[in-house]
MDAnalysis code that builds the backbone (N, CA, C; Angstrom):
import MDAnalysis as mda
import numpy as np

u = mda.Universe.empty(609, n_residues=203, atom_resindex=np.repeat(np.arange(203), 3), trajectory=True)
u.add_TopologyAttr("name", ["N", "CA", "C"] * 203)
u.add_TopologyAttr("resid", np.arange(1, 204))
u.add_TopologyAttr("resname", ["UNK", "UNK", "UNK", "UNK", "UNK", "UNK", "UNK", "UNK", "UNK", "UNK", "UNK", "UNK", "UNK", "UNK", "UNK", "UNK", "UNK", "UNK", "UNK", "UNK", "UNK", "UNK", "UNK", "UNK", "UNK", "UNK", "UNK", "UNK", "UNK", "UNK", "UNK", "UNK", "UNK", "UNK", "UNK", "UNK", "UNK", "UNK", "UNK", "UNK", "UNK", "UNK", "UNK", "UNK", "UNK", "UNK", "UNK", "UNK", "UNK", "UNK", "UNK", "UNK", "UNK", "UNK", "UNK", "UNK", "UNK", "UNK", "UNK", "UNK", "UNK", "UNK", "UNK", "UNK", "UNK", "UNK", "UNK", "UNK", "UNK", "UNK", "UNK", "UNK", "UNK", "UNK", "UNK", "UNK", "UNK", "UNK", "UNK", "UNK", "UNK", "UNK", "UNK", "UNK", "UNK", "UNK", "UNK", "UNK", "UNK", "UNK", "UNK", "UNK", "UNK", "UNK", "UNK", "UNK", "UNK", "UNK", "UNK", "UNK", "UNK", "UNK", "UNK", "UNK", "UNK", "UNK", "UNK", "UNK", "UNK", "UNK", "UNK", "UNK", "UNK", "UNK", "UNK", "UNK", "UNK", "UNK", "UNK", "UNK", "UNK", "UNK", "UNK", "UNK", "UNK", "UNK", "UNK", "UNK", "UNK", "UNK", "UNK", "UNK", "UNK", "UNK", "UNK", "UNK", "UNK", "UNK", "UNK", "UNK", "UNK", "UNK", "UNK", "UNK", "UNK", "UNK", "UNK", "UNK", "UNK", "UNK", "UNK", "UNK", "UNK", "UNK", "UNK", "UNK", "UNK", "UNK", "UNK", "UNK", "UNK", "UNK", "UNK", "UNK", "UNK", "UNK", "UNK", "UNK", "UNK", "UNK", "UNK", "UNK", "UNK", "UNK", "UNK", "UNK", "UNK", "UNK", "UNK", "UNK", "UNK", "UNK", "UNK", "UNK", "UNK", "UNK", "UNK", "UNK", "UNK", "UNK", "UNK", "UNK", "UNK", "UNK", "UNK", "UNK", "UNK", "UNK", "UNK", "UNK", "UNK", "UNK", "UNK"])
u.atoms.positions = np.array([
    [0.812, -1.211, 0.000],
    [0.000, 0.000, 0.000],
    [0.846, 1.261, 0.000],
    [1.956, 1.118, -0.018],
    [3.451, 2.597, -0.067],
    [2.855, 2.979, -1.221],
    [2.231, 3.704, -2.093],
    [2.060, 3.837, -3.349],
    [2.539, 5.409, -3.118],
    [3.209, 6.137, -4.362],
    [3.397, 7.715, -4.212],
    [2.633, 8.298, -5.482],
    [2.805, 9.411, -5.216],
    [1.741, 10.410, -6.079],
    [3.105, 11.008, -7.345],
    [2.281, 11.760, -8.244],
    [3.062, 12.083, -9.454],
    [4.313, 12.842, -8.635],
    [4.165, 13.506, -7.210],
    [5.201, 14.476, -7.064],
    [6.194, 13.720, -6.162],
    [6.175, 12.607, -6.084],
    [7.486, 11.352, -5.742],
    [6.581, 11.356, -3.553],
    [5.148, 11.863, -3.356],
    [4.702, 11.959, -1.954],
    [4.028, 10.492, -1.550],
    [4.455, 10.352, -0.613],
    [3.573, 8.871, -0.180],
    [2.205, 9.544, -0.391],
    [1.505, 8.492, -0.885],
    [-0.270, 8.658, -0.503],
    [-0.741, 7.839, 0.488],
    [-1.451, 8.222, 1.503],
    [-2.032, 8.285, 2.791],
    [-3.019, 6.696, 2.268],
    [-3.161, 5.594, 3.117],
    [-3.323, 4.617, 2.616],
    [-4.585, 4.022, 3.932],
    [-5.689, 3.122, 3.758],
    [-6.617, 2.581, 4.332],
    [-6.389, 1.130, 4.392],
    [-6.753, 0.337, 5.579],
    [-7.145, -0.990, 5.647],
    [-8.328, -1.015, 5.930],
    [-9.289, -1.946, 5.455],
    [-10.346, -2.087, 6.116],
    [-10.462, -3.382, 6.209],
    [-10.963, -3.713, 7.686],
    [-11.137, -5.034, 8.205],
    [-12.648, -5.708, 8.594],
    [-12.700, -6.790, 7.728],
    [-13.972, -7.633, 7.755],
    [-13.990, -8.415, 8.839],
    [-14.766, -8.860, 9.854],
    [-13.918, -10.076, 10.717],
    [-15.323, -10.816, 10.410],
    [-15.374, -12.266, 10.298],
    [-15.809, -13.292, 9.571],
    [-15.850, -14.572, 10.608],
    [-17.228, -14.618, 10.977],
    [-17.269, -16.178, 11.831],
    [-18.306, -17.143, 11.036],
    [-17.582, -17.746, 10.636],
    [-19.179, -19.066, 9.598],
    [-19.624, -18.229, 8.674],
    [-18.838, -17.513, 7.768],
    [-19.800, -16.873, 6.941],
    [-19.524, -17.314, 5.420],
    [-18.977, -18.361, 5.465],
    [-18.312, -18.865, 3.529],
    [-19.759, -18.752, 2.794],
    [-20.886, -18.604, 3.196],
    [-21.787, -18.475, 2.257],
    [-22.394, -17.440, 1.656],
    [-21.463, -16.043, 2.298],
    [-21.726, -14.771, 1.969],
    [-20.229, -14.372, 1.306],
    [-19.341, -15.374, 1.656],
    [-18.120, -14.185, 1.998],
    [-17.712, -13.388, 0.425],
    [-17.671, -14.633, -0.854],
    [-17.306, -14.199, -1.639],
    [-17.903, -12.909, -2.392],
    [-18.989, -13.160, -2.078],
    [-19.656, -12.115, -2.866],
    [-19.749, -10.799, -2.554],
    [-19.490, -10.763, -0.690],
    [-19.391, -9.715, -0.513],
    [-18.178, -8.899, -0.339],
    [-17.172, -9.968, -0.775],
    [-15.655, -9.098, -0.897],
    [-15.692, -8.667, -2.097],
    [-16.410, -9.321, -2.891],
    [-15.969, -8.893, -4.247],
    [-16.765, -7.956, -4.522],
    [-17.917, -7.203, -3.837],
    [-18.484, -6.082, -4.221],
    [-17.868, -5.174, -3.427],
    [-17.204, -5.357, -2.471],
    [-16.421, -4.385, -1.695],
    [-15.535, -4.139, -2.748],
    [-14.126, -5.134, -2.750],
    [-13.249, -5.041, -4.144],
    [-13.472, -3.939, -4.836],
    [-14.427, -4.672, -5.732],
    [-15.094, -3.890, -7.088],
    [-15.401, -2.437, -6.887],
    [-16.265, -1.879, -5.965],
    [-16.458, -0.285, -5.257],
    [-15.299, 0.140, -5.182],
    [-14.338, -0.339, -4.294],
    [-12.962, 0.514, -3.665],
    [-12.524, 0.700, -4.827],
    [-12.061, -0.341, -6.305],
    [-11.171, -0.076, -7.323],
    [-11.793, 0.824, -8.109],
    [-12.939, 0.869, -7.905],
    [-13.754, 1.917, -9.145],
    [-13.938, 3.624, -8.312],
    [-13.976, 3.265, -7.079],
    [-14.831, 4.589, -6.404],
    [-13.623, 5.087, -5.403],
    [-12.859, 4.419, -4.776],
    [-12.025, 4.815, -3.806],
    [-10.524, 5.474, -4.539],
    [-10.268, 6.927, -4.130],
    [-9.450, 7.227, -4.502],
    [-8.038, 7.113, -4.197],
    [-7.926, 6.128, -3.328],
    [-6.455, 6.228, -1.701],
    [-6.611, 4.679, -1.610],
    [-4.821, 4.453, -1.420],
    [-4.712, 3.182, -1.837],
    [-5.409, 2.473, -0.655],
    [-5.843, 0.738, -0.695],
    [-6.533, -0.014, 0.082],
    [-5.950, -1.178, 0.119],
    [-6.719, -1.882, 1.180],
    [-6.483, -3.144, 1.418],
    [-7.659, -3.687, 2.206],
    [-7.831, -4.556, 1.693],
    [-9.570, -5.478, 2.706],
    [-8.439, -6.400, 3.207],
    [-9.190, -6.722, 5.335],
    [-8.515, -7.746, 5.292],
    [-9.949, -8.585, 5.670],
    [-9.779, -9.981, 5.656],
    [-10.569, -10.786, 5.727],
    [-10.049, -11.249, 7.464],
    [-10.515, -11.311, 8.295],
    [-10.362, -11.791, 9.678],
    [-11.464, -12.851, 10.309],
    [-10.708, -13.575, 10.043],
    [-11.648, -15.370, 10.407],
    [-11.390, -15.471, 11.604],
    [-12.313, -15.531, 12.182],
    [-12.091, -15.723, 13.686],
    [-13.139, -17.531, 14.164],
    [-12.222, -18.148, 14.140],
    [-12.241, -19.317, 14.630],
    [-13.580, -19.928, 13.218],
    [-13.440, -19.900, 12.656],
    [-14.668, -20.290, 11.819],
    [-14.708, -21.852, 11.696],
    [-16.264, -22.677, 11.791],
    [-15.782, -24.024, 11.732],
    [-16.202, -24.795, 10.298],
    [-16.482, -23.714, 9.096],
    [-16.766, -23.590, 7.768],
    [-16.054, -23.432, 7.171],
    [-16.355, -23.421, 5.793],
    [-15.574, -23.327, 4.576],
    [-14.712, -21.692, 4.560],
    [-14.907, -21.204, 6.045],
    [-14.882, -19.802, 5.468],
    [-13.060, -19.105, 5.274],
    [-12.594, -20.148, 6.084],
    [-10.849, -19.679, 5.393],
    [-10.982, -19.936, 4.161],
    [-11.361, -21.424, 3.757],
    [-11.316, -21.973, 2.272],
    [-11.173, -20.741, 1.072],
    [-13.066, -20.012, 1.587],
    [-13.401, -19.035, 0.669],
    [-12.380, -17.851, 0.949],
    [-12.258, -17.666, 1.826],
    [-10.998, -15.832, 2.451],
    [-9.805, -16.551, 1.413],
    [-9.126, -17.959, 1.460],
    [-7.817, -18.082, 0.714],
    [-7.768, -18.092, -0.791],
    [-8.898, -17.903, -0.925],
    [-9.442, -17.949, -2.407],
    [-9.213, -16.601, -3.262],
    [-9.679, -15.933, -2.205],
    [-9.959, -14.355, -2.678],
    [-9.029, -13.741, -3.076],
    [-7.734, -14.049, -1.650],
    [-6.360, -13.193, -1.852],
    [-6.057, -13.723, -3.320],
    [-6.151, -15.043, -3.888],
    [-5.452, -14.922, -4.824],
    [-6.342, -14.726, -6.440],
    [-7.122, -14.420, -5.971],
    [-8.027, -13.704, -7.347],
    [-8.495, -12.132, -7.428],
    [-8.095, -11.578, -6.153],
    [-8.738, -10.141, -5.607],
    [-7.362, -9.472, -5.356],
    [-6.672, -8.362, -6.074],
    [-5.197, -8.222, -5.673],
    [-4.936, -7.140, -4.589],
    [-6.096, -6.987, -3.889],
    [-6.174, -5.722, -2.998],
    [-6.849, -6.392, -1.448],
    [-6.848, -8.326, -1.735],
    [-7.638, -8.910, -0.675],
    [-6.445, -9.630, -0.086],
    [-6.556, -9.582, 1.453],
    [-5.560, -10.488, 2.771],
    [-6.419, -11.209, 3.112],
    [-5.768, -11.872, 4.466],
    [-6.739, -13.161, 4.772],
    [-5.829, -13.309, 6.249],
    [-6.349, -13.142, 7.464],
    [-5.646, -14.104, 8.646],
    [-6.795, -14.344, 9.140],
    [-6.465, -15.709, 9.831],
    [-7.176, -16.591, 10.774],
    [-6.500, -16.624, 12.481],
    [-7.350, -16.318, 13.156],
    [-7.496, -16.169, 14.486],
    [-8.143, -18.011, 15.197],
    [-7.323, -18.845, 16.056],
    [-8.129, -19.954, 16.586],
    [-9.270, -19.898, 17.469],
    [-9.037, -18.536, 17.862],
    [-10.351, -18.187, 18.940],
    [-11.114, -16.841, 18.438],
    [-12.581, -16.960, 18.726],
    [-13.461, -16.351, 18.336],
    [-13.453, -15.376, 19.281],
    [-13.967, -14.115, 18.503],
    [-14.181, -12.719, 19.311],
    [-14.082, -11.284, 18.074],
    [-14.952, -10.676, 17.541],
    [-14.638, -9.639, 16.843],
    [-13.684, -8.339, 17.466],
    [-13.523, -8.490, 18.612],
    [-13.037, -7.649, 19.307],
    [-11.571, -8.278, 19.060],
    [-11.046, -9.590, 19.488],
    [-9.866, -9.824, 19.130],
    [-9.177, -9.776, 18.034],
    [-10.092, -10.178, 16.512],
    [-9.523, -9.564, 15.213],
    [-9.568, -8.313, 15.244],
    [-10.111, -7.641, 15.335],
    [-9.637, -6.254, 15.447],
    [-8.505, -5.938, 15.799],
    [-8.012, -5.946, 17.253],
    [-6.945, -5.696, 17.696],
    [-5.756, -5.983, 16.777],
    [-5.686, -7.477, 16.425],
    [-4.603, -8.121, 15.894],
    [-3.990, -7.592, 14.705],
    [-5.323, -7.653, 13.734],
    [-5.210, -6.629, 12.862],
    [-4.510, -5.191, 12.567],
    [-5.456, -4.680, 13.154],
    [-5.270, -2.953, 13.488],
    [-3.494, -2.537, 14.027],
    [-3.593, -3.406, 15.308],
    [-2.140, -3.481, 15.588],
    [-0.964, -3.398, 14.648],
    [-1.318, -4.491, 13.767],
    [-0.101, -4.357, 12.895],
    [-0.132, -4.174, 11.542],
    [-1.119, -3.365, 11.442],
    [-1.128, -2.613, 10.178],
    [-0.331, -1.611, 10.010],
    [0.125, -1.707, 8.459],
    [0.702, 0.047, 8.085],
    [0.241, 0.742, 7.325],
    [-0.867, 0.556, 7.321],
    [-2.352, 2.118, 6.762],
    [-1.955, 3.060, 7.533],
    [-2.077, 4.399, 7.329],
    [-2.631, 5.204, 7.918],
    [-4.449, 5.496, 8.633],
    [-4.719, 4.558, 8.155],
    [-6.129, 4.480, 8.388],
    [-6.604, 3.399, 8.875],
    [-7.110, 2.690, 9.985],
    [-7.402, 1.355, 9.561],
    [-9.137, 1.649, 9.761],
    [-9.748, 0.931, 9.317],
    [-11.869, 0.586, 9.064],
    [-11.881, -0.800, 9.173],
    [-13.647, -1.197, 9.861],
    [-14.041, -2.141, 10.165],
    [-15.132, -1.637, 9.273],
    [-15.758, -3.059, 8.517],
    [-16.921, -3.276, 8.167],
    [-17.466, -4.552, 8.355],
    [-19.128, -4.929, 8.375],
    [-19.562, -5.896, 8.879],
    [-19.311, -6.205, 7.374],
    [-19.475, -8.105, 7.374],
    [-19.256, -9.010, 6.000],
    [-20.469, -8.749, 5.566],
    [-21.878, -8.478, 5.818],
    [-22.984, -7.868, 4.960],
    [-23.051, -6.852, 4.627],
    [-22.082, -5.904, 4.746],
    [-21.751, -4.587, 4.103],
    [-23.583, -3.980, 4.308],
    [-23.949, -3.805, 5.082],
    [-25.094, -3.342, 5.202],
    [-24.635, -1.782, 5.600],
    [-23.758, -1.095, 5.658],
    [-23.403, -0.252, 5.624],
    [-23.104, 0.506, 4.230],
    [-23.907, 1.860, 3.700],
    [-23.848, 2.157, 2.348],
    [-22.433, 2.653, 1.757],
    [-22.264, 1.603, 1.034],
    [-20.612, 1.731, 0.685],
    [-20.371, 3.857, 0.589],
    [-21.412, 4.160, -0.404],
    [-21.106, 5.609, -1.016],
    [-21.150, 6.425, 0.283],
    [-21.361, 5.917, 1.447],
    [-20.536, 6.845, 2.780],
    [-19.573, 6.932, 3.534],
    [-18.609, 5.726, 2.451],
    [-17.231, 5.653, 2.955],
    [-16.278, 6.262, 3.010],
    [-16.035, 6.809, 1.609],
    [-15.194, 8.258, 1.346],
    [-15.565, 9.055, 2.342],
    [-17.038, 9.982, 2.710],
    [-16.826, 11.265, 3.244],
    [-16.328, 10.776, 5.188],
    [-16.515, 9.370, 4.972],
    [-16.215, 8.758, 6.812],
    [-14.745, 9.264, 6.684],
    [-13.954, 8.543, 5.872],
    [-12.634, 8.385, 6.329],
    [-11.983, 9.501, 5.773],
    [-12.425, 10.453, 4.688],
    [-12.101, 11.736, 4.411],
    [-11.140, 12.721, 5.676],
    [-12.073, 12.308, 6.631],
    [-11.286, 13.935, 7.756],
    [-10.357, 12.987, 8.552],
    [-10.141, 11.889, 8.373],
    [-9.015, 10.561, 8.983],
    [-7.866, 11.016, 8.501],
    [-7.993, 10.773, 6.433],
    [-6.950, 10.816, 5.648],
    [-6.496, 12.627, 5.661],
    [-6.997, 13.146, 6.188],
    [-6.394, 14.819, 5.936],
    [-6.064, 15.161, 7.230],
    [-6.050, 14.027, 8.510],
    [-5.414, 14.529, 9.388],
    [-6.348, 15.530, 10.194],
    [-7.637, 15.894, 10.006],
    [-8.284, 16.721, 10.561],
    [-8.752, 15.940, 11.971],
    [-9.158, 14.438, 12.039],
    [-10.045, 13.578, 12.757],
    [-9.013, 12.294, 13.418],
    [-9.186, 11.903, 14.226],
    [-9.042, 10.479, 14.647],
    [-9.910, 9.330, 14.835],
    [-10.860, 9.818, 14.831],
    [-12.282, 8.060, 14.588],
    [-13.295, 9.152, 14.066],
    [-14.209, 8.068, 13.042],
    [-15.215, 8.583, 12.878],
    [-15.824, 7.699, 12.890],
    [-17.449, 7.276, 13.109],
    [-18.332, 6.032, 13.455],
    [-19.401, 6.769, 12.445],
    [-19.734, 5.767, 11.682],
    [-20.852, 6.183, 10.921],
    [-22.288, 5.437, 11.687],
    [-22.707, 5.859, 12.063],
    [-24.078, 5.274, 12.946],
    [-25.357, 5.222, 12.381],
    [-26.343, 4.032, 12.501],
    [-27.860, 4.015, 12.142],
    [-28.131, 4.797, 13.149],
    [-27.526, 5.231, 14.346],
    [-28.227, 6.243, 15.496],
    [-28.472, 7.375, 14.820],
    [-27.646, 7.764, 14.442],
    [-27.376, 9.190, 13.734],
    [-28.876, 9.548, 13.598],
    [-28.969, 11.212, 13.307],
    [-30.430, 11.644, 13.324],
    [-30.530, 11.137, 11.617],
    [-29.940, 11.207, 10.946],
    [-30.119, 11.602, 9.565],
    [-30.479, 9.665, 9.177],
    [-29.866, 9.188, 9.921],
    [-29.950, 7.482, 9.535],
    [-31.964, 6.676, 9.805],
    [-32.432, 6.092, 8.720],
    [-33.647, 5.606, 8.659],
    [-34.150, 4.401, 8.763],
    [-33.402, 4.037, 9.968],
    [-33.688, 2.324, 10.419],
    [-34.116, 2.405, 11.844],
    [-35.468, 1.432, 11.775],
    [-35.851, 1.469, 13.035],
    [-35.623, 0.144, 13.672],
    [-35.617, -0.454, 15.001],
    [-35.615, -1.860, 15.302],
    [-36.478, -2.258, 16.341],
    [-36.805, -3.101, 17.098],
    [-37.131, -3.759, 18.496],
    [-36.437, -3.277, 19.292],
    [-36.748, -3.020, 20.303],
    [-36.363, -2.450, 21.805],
    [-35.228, -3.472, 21.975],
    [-35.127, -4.422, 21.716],
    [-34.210, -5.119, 22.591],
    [-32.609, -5.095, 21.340],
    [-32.748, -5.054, 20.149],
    [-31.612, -4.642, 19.363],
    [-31.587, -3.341, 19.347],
    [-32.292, -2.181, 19.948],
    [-31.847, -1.072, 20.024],
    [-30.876, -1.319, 21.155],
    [-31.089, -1.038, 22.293],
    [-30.414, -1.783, 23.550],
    [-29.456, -2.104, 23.202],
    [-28.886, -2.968, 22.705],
    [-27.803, -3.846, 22.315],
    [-27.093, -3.089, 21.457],
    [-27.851, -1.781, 20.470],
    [-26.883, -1.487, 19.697],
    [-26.081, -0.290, 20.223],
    [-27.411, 0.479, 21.100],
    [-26.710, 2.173, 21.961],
    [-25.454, 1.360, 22.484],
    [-25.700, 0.085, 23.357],
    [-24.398, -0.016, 24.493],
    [-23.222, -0.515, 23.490],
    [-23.685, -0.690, 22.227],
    [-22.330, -1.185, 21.430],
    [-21.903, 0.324, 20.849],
    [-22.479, 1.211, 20.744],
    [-21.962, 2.138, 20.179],
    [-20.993, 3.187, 20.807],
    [-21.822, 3.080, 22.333],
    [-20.939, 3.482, 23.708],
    [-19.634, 2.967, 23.647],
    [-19.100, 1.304, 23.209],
    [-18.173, 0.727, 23.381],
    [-17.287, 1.083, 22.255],
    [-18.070, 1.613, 21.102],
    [-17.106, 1.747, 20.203],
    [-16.402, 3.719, 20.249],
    [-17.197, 4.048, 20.701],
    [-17.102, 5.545, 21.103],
    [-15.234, 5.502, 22.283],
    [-15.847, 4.501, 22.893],
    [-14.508, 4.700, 23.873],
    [-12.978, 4.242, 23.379],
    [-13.164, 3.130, 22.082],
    [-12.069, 3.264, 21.354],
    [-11.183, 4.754, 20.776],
    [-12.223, 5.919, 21.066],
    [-11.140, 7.106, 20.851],
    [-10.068, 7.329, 21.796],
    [-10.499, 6.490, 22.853],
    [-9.557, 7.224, 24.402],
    [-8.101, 6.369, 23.939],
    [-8.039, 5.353, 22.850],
    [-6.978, 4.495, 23.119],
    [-5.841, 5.324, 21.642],
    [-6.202, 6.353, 20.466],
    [-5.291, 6.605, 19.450],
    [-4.704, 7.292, 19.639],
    [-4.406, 7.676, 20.590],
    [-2.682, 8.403, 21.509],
    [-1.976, 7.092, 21.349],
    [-2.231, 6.224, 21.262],
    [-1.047, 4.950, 21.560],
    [-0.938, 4.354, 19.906],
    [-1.672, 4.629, 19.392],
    [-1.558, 4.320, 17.645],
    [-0.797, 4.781, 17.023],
    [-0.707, 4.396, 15.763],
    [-0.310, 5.198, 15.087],
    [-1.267, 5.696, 13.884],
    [-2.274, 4.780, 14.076],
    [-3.444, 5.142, 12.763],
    [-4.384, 5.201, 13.304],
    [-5.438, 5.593, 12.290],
    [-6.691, 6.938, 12.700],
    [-7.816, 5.634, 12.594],
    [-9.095, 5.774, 13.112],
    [-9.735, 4.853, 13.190],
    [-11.048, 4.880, 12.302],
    [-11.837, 3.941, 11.357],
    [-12.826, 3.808, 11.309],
    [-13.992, 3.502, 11.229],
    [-15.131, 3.980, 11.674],
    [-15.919, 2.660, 12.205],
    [-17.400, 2.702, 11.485],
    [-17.429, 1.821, 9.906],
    [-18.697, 2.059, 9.347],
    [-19.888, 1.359, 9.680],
    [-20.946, 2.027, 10.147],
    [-22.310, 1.318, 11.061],
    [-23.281, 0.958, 9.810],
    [-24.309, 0.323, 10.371],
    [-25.380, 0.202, 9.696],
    [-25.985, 1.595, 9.150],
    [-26.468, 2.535, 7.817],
    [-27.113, 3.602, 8.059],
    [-27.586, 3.633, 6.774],
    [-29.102, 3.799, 6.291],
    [-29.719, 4.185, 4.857],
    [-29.387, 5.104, 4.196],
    [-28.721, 6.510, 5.286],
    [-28.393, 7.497, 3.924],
    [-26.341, 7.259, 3.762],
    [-26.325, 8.191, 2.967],
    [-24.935, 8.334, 2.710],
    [-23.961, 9.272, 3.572],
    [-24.766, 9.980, 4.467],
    [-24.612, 10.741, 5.121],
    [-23.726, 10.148, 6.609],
    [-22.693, 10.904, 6.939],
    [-22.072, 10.610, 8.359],
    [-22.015, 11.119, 9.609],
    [-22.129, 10.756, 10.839],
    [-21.894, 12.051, 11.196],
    [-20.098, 12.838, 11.863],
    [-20.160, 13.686, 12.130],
    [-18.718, 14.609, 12.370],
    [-17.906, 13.452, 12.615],
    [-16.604, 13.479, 12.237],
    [-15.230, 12.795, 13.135],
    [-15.230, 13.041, 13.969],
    [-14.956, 12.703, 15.029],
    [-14.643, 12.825, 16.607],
    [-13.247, 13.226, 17.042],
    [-12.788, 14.318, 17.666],
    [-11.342, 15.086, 18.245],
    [-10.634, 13.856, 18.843],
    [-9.098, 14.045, 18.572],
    [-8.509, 13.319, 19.352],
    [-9.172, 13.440, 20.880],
    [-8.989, 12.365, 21.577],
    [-9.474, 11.850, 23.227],
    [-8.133, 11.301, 24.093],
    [-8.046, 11.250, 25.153],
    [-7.026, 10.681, 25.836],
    [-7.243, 9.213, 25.505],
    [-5.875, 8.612, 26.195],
    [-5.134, 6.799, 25.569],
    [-5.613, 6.299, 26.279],
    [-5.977, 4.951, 25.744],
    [-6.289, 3.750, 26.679],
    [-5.485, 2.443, 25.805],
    [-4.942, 1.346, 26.049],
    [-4.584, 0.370, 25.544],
    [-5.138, -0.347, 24.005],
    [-4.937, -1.193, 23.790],
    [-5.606, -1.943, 22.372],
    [-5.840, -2.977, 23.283],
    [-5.808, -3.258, 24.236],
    [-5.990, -4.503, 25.012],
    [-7.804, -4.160, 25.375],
    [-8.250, -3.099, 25.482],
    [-9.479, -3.167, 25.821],
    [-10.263, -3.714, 24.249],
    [-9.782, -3.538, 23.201],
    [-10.486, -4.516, 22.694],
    [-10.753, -5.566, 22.295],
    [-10.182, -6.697, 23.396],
    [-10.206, -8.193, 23.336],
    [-12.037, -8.539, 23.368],
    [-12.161, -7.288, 24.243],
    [-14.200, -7.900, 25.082],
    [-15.058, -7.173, 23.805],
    [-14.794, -6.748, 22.834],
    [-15.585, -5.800, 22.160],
    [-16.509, -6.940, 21.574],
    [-17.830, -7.120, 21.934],
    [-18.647, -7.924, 21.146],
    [-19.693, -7.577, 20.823],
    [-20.244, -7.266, 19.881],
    [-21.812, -6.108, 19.464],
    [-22.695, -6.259, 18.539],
    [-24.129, -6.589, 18.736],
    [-24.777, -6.810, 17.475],
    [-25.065, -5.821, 16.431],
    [-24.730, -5.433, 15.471],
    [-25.017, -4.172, 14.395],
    [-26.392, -4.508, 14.127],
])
């Protein structure tokens, strides 16, 4: 992802990370419409990673497949399950300037990805969370997956306290109908990458 611009400048570069439990029956299709968007629509170099976390399916099979037909697709496998732990592992040792999470149903509208990670890549922002909370977002649910989703959003909110200890900017695309995001969030004081071993949340 080192790629430079006509004037010999590094260009500012994204990972975005899928993490994947039992899902070989979605996976291909939905990397490859990710793929396909980023190479056509994304202007800043990328990388999808695929993060299998303990899967007891075909679903490395399909992730080892990809890297070698998709030239912008990775693949690690984790033995123990936890979205919170691929994350970390990931993120940790990436060299994006950027790293993003998306769910493997991409139920998140790709065309609000650019303006998310926009104020990341210019250095203006350190996380931005694109949220179905958001006022502007048009999904309603049951009381009991609302619940589940405020206290996941709380959890992902407090990942700002930890990018004093990073080196890359964070981002976090939610479920949301419009294209619309809301603000990046100011740098926050540090907290470890170790707090996100427990991160577990239904979108």
């Amino acid at each position: 992802m080192n790629e430079t611009n006509a004037g010999g400048a590094r260009r500012r570069s994204v990972e975005i990370v899928v993490p994947v439990h039992n899902e070989a029956h979605v996976l291909a299709e939905s990397i490859g419409r990710l793929h396909t968007y980023l190479e056509e629509s994304f202007p800043f170099p990328f990388r999808i990673t695929v993060a299998d976390n303990a899967s007891t399916d075909a679903t490395w099979q399909e992730a080892t497949e990809l890297t070698l037909r998709l030239p912008h697709v990775h693949a690690v496998r984790l033995e123990a399950k936890g979205r919170g732990r691929a994350l970390k592992q990931v993120w940790s040792r990436s060299t994006a300037d950027v790293v993003a999470y998306m769910d493997v149903d991409l139920s998140t509208g790709l065309e609000g990805f650019l303006p998310l990670v926009a104020p990341l890549l210019s250095g203006h922002s350190d996380l931005a969370i694109g949220s179905r909370l958001h006022r502007q977002a048009a999904v309603t649910r049951g009381a009991k997956r609302e619940f589940v989703s405020r206290s996941a959003l709380d959890d992902l909110k407090g990942m700002a306290r930890m990018l004093r200890t990073c080196r890359t900017r964070i981002s976090v695309p939610r479920r949301t109908s419009t294209p619309q995001v809301p603000a990046a969030r100011p740098t926050t004081p540090a907290v470890h990458l170790d707090q996100l071993d427990h991160l577990e949340y239904a979108s």
